[in-house]
Structures are given as C-alpha cells and as structure tokens.
Backbone bond lengths (Angstrom), bond angles and torsions (degrees), N, CA, C in turn:
res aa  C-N    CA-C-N  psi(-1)  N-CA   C-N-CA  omega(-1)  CA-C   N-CA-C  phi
1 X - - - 1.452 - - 1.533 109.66 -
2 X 1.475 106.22 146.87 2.094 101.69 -179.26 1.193 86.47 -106.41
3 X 1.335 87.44 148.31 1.778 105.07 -179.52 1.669 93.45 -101.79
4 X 1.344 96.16 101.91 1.541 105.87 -173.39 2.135 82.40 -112.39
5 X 0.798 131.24 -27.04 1.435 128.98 -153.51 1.926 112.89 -65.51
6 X 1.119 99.39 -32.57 1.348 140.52 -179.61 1.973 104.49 -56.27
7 X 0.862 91.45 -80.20 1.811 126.55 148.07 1.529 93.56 -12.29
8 X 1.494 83.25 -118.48 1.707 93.60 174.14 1.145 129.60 -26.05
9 X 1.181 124.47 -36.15 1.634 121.97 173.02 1.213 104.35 -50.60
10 X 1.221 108.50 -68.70 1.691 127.92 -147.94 1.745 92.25 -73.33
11 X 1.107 132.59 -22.15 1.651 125.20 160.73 1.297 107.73 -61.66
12 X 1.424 119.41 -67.48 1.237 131.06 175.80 2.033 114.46 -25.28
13 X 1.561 100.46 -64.39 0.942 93.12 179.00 1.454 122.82 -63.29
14 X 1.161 127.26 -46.83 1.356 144.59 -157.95 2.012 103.08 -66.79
15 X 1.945 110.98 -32.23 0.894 135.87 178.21 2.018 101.18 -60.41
16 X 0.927 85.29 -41.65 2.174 111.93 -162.44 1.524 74.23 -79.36
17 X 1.266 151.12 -38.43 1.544 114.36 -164.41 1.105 95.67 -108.95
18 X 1.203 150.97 -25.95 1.279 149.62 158.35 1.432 114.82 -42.57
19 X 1.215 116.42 -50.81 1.783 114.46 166.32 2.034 98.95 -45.76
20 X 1.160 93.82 -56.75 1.539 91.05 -159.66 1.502 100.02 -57.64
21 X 1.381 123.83 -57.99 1.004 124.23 -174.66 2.013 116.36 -51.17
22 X 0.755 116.56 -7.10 1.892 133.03 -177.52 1.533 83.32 -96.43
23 X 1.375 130.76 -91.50 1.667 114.38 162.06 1.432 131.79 21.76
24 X 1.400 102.20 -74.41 1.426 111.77 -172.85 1.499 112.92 -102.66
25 X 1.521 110.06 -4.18 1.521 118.44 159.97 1.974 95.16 -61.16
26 X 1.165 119.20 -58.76 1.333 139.07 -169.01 1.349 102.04 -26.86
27 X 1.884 110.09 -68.14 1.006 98.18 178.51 1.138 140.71 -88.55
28 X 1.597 104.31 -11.03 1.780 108.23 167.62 1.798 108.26 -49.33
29 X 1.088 124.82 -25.68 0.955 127.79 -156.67 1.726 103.48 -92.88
30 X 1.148 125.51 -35.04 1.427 126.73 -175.85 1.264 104.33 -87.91
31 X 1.468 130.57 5.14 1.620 148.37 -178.80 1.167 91.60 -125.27
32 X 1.587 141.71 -9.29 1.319 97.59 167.00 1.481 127.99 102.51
33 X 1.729 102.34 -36.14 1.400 98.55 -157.91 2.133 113.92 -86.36
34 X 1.567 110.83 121.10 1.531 83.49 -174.99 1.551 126.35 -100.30
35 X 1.234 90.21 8.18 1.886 86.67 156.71 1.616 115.36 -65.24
36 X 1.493 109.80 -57.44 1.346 94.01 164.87 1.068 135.73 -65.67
37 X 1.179 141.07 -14.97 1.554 150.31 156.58 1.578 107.76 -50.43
38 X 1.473 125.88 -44.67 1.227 130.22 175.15 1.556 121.08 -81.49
39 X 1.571 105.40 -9.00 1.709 92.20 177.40 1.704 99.73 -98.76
40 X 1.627 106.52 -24.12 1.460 92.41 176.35 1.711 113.81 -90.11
41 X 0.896 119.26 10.76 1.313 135.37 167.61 1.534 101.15 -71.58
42 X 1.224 124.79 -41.23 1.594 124.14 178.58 1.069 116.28 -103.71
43 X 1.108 125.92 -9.79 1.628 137.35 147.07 1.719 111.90 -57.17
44 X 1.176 125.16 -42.70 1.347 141.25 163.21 1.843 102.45 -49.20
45 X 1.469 106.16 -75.65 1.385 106.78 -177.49 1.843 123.21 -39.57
46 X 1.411 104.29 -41.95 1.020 103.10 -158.60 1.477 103.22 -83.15
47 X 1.419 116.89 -32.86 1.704 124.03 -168.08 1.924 93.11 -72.02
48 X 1.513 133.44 -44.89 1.187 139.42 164.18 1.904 120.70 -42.29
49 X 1.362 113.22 -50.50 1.042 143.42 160.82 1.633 98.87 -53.56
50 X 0.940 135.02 -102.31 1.621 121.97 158.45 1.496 125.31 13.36
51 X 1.706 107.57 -77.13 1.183 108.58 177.29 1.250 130.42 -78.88
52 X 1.324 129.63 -27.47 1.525 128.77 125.68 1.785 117.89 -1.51
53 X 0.985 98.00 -72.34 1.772 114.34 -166.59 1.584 100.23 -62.05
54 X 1.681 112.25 -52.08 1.238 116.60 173.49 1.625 119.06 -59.53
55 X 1.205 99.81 -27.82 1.450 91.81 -178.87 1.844 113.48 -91.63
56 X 0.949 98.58 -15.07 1.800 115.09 177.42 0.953 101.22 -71.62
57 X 1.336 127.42 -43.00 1.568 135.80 170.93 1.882 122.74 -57.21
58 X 1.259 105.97 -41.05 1.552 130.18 155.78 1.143 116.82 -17.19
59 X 1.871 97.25 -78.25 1.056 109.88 -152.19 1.551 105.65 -100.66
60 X 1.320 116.75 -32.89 1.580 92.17 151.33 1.667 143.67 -25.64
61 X 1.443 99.96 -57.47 1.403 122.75 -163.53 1.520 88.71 -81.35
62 X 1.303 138.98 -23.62 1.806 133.38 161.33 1.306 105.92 -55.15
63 X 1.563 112.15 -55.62 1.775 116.90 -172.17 1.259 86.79 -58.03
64 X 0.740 145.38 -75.10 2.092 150.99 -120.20 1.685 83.52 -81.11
65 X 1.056 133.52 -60.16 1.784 132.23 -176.12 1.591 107.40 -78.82
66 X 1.416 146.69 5.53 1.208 131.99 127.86 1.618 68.87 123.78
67 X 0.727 145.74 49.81 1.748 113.71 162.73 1.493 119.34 -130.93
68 X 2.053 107.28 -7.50 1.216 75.63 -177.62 2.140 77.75 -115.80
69 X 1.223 112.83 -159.05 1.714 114.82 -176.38 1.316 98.90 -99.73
70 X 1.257 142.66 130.25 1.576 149.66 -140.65 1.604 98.25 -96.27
71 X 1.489 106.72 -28.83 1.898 111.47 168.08 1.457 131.39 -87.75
72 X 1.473 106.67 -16.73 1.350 106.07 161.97 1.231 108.29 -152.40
73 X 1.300 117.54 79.48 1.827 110.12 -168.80 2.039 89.10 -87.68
74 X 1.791 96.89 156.76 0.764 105.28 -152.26 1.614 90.49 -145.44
75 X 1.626 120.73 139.74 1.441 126.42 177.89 1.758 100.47 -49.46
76 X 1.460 112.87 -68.19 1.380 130.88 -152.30 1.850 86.69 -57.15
77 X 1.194 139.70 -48.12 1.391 124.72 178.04 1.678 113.68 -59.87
78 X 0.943 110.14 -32.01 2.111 111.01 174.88 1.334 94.87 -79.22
79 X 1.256 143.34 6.95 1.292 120.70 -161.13 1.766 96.52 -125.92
80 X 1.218 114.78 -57.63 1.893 124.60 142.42 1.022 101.38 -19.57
81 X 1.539 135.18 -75.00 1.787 144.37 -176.69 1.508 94.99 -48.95
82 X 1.064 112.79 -69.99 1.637 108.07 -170.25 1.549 112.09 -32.06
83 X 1.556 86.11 -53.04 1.814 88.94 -162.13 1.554 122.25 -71.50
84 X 1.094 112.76 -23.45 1.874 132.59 143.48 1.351 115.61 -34.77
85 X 1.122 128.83 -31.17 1.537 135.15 -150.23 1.385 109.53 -101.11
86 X 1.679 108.15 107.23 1.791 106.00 178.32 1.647 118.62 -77.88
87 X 0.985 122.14 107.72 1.650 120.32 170.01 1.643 114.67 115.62
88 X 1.401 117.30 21.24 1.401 137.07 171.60 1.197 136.27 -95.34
89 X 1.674 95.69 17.17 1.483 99.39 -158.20 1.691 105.69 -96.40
90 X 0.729 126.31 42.39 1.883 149.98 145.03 1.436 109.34 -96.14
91 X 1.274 145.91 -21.82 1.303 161.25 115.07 1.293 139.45 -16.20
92 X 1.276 93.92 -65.82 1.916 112.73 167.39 1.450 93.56 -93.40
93 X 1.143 136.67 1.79 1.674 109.04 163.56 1.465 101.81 -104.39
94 X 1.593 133.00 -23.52 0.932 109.16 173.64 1.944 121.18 -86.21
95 X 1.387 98.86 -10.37 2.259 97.55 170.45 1.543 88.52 -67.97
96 X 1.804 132.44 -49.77 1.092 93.83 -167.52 1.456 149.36 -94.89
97 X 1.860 98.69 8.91 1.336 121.50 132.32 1.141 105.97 -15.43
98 X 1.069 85.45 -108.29 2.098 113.02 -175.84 1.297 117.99 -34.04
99 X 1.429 116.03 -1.95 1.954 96.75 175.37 1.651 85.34 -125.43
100 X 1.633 109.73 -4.78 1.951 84.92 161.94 1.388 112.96 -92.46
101 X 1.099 115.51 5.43 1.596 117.81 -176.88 1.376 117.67 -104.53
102 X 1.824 96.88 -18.92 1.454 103.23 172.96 1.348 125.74 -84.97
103 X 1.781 108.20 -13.32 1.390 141.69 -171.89 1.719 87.68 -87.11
104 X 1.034 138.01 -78.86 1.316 126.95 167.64 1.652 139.58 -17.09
105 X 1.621 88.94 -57.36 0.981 94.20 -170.83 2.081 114.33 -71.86
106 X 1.160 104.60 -21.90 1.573 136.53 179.30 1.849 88.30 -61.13
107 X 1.154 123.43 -85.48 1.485 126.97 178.40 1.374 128.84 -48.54
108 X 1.545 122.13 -15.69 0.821 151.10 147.22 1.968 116.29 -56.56
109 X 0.958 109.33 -76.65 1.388 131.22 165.32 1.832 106.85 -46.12
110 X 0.977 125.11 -30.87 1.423 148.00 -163.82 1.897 108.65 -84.53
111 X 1.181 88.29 -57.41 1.485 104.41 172.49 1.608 109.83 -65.81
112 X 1.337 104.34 -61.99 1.696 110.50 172.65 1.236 100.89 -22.71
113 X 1.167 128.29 -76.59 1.475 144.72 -141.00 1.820 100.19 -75.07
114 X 0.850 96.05 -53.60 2.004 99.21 160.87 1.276 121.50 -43.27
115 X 1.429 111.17 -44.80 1.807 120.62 171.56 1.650 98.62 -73.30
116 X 1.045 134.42 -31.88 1.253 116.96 -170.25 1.259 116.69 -97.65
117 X 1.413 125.22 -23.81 1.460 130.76 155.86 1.491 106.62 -46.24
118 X 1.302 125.07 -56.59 1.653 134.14 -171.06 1.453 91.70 -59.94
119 X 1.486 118.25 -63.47 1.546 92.64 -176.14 1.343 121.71 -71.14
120 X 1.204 138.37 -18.40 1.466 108.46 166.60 1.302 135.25 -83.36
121 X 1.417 105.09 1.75 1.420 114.08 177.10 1.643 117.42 -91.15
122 X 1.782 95.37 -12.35 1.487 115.15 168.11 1.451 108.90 -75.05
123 X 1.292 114.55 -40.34 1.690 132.14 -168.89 1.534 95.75 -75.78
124 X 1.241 117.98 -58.25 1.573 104.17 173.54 1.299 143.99 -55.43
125 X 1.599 103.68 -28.52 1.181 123.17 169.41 1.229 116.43 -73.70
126 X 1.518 132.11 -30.37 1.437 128.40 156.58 1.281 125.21 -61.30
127 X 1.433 128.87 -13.26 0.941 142.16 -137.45 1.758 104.44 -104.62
128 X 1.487 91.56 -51.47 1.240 129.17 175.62 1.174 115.46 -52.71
129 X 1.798 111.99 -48.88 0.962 125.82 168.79 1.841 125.39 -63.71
130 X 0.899 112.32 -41.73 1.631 137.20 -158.25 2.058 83.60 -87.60
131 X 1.226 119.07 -5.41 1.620 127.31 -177.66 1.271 104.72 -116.35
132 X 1.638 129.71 -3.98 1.439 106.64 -156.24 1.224 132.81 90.59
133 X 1.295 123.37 -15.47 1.293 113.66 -153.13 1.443 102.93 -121.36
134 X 1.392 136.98 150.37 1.290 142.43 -160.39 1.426 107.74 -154.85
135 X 1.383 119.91 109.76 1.345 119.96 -168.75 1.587 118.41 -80.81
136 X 1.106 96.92 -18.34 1.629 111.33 167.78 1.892 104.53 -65.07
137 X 1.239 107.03 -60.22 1.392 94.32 -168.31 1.245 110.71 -93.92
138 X 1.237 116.96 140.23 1.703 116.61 -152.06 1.918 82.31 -156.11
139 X 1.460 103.05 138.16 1.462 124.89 163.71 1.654 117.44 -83.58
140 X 1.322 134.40 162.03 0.956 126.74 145.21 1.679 122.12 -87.38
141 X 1.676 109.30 146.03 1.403 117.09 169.58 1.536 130.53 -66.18
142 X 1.309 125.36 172.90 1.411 105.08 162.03 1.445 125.02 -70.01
143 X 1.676 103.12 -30.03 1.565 97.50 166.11 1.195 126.30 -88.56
144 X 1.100 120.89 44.34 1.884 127.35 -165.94 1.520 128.94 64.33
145 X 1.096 102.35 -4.69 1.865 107.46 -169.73 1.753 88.06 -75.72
146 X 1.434 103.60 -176.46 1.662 114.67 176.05 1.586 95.90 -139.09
147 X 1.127 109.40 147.36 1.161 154.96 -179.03 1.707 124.75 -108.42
148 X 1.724 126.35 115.79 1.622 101.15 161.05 1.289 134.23 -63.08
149 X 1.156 115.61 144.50 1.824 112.00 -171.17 1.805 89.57 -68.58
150 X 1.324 116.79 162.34 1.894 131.32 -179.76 1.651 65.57 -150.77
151 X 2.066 74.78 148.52 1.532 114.80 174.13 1.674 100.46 -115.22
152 X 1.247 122.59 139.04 1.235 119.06 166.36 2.087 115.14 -72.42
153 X 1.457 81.76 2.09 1.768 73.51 -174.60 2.027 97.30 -133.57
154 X 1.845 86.56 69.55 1.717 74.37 160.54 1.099 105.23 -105.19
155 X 1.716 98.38 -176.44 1.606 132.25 170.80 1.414 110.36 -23.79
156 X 1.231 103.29 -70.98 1.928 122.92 160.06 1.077 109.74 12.58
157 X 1.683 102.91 -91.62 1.515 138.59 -164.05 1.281 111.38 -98.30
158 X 1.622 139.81 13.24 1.229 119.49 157.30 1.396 114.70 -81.50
C-alpha cells in the first residue's frame, strides 16, 4: 500500500491555512497596513513552500511505485490510477479536498491581487499628483511624441 494519505493531509492542511491566511491578506490590504502585508506575505511563502515539498514528495513516491512515467509524470495519469483503485476512497476524498481548497484558495488569491492592482494604481496616481504630473494632460513634443505637462509649483515642493 502507498502511503499517499499522509501526503494529502498535510496539503490539505497547509492548503486550509493558506486560504485563511489570503483572508487576512484581504484585509491587511483594505487597511492598508504593509508590515502586515509583509509578514503574511511570508506566511504565504512558507505554507506554498510546504506544499511544493509535499507534493515533490507525491510524486516521487508515484515514480518509485510504477504509476506515474519517471520522464513526464503527469497529475491527470495519478488521477486515471486513482480512479481504477478499489478501496481508496479516504484518498479520493482527500485530492478532492485539496483541489476544492486549491480552487478557493486560487480565487481567493485572485481577488487579492485585484485589491492590490487598485491600490497601486491609486498610490501612483497620488503620487503623480503630489509631483505635478497628470497623465491625462500631456503636451505635444517637437518630434510629435506627448509628454505630461509638470508644474514647477507642486504639492512636493511647496
């Protein structure tokens, strides 16, 4: 028997704090604050880093027991194998754990990244501003290109 169960748990779990941890990325992020953005930022790495290892571990121990092809092993072949398999079903309930948690955690992660695009395009745009500079209003060059107009009297420098 492969002790695949072991495995899966420890994805599972590591998967389960990583959701949470995307969570509270969520709201560090609508607050703003980036110390916390940066410690769960390595809280991210390391629980990812984890499942990496766990899953490297996987798929080794598939090659080494003949099931998956040692040159191109492939999810969709362990997963065919799986579904062949009489009396595994602590197995197939915990992969499909793990790919609704991974499906979560993905949309989860997805959204993040939407809040943080908005804020830096908010941050730049103040930025821009607080410099003079306005991307809307733009001059022409002598060689035709455009340029933003700058004020010698911004926010900046008063």
């Amino acid at each position: 028997m492969i002790p695949l169960a072991p495995l899966f748990t420890q994805i599972k779990e590591n998967l389960e704090q990583l959701f949470e941890v995307l969570i509270r990325e969520r709201s560090a992020l609508a607050i703003a604050t980036p110390d916390d953005i940066l410690q769960l930022a390595s809280e991210k790495k390391v629980l990812l880093d984890n499942i990496d290892s766990a899953n490297a571990k996987r798929q080794s121990m598939l090659i080494k027991f003949g099931i998956l092809n040692p040159k191109k092993p492939s999810d969709e072949d362990f997963l065919n194998w799986l579904n062949n398999q009489e009396g595994l079903d602590d197995i197939k309930q915990l992969v499909a754990d793990c790919n609704a948690l991974l499906d979560r955690c993905k949309q989860a992660n997805n959204t993040n990244a939407q809040i943080l695009g908005t804020l830096q395009k908010r941050n730049k745009d103040m930025f821009e501003m607080l410099q003079g500079h306005n991307r809307k209003n733009k001059v022409y060059t002598a060689s035709g290109g455009t340029r933003p107009i700058s004020s010698k009297h911004t926010i900046g420098r008063a």
